[in-house]
N, C-alpha and C positions, 0 to 999 in steps of 0.2 A: 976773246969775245965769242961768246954762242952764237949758234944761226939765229933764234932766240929772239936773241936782243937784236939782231939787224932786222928785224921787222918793226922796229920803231913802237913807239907809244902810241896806246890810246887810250879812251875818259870813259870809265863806266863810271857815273855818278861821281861822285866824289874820290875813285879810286883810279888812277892811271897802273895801265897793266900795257905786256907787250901786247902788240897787233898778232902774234900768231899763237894762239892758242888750244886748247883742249877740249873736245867732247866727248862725256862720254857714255853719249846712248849705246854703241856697238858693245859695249862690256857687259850688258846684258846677256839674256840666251837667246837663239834664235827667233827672229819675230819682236824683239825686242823684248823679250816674254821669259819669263825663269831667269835659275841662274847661267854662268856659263860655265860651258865644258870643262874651263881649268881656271877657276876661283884666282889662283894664286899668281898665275900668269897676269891674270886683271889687275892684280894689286900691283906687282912690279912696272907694269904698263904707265899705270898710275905716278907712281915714284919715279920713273925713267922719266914723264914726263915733266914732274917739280925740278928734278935732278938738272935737268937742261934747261932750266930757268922761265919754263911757263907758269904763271900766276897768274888766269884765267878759266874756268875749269867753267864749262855750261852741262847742268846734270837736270833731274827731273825725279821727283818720285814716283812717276808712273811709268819708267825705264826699270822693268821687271815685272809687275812694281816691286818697291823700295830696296832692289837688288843693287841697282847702279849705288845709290846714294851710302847705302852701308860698305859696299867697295870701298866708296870713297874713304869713308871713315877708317876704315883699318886699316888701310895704307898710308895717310896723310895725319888723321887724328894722333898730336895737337898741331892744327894748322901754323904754316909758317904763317906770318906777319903781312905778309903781300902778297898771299893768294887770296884772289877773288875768286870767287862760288856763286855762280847764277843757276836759279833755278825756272822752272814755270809751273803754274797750274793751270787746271780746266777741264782736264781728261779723267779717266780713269778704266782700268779695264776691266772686262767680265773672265769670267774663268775661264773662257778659251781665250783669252787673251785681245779679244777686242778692243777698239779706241773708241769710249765713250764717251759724251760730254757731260760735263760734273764743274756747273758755274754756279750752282744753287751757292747762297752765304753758307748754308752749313757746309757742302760738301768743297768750296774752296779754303772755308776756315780748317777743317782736315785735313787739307790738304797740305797746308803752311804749315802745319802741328806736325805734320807726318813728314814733313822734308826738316824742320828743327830736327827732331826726334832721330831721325835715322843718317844726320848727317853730324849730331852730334852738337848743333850750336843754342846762341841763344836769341840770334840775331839773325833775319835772313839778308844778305847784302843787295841782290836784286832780286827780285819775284818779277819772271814774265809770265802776262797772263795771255793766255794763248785763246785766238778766237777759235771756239768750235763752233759756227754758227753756218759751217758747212765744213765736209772732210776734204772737199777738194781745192779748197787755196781759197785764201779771201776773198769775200761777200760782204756789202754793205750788209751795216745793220747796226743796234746800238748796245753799246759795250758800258754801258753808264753802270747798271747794276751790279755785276760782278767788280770795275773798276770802284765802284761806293766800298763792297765788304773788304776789297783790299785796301782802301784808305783808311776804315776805321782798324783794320789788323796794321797797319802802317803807325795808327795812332796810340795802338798798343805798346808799340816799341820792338814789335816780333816782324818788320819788314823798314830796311832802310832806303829802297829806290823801286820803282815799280819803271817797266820795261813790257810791251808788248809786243806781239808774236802771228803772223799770219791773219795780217790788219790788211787794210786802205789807206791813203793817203787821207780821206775824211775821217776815217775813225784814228788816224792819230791826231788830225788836228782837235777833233772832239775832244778826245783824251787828254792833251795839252788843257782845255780847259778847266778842266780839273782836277790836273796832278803835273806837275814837271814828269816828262818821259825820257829814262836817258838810255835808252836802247830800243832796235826795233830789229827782229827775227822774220826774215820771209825768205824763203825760198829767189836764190838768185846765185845767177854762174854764168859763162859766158855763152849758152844757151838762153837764159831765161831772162832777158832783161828789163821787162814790163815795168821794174819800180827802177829805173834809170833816173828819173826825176825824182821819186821819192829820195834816192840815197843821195842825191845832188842836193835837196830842200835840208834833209837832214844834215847834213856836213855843213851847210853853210850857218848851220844854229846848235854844231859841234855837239851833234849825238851820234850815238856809236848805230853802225847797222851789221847787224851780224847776220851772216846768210847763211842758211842752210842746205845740204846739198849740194857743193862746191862739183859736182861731176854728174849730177843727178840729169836725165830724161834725155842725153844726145840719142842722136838715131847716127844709125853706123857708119851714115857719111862723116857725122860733124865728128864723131868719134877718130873718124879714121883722119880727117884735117888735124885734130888735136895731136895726134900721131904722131903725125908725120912734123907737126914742129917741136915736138919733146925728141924725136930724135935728132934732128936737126941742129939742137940743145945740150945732147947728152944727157936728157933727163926726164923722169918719167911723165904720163899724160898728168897726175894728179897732182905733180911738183908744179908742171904749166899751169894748171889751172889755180892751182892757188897764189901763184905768183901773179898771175892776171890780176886777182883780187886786190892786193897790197896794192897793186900799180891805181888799178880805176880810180881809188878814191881815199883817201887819209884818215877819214872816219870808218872805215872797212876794218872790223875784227874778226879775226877766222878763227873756227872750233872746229877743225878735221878730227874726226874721230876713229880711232880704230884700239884694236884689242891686239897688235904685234907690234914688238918693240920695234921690229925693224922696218915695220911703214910706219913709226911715228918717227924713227930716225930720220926715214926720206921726206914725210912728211912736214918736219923739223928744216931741213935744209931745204925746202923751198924759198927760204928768207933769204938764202943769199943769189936766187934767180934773178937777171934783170932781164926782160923782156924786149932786144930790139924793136924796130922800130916794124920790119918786112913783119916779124912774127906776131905783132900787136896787128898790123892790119890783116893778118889771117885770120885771126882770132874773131877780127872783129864782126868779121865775114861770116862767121859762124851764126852770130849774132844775126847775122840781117836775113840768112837762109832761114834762119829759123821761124822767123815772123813770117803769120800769115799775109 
């Protein structure tokens, strides 16, 4: 059995995939911008990770743009059977590689066209739609519009689950009323706990929450506590913290992302970490330092 698989299942829409899986913004170039330094290194990265029984893969066409997503493609294309492929729109960059917002109907309808197109399919499986309606982490506000042009490209047949990204708890319940939602993407790790109730609300009406930044904004204390119990572990700060994740919550899907085979290996065997009990209340300490 693979590390893999001992992360257990979980439900993106209609598809059960493992809990630990693949991202792959880092495969871009630096800045998330261009290609990267060794094209080909991406692609095996890619494969290393099918190889080892991930069937989740979270990608984006504005990761380059459409660098990541063609990766994809020459490495994987023709998909196996049970890989899922989630994507998002909303963004889009400028020539210096900017993150801009792009929710206008035309420019998400391009958006969906340009992730078909450079991933190769005919179907997208999730489309999350990502709020830009501020760059620094969700802001109330209403997501009705862009979520309409993705229902009527839903009705097309070129989107089979929509899934939202750096929301609120009111803008997914909104969103609930007008579309089944079977993922939600925000920023969460064991610094950042603020949607502790969102992923609680979620799990108990069995949608997947997928966070991003699994290591993202400790300050070099909480950094150095993380430390000091991955050694304690025999194992790295990033194996701890993703093994935190599988523990908090059953509807938790992970998409660590990297561009070397052999942090996705470690990354990989974070599934078989179990987290006693002393190390879970360090952990959690982190957490509570962290709040204001």
């Amino acid at each position: 059995m693979s590390s893999v698989t001992l992360s257990g299942r979980g439900t993106l829409g209609d598809r059960q995939v493992y809990r630990l899986g693949y991202g792959a913004m880092q495969l871009a170039g630096p800045g998330v911008f261009g290609p990267p330094k060794d094209p080909e290194e991406a692609v095996r990265v890619l494969q290393a990770a099918v190889e080892a029984g991930v069937n989740h893969i979270d990608t984006s066409d504005f990761y380059g743009p459409h660098v990541t997503n063609q990766l994809i493609r020459k490495a994987l294309h023709p998909y196996p059977d049970d890989l899922c492929i989630v994507t998002k729109v909303s963004a889009r960059r400028d020539e210096k590689g900017n993150w801009l917002p792009a929710m206008s109907p035309a420019e998400l309808t391009q958006a969906v066209e340009d992730n078909l197109r450079n991933l190769g399919l005919d179907v997208l499986e999730v489309v999350n739609l990502r709020s830009m309606l501020s760059p620094h982490g969700p802001v109330e506000g209403s997501l009705e519009a862009p979520l309409t042009t993705l229902l009527e490209l839903k009705a097309r047949g070129l989107i089979r689950h929509i899934g939202l990204s750096n929301v609120t708890a009111k803008q997914v319940a909104d969103a609930q009323k007008m579309t089944p939602i079977v993922c939600v993407q925000n920023l969460y790790n064991i610094a950042h706990r603020a949607d502790d109730a969102l992923v609680d609300a979620l799990a108990a009406q069995h949608i997947a929450w997928v966070p991003f930044f699994p290591l993202g904004g400790f300050t070099p204390l909480q950094a150095q506590e993380l430390n000091e119990v991955a050694a304690s572990l025999e194992a790295t700060p990033m194996q701890v913290a993703l093994a935190w994740l599988l523990q908090r919550s059953p509807n938790i899907l992970l998409i660590p992302g990297t561009s070397s085979r052999t942090h996705l290996a470690e990354n990989i065997a974070a599934a078989q970490l179990a987290l006693p009990g002393d190390a879970l209340r360090i952990l959690d300490n982190i957490a509570t330092r962290a709040r204001p």
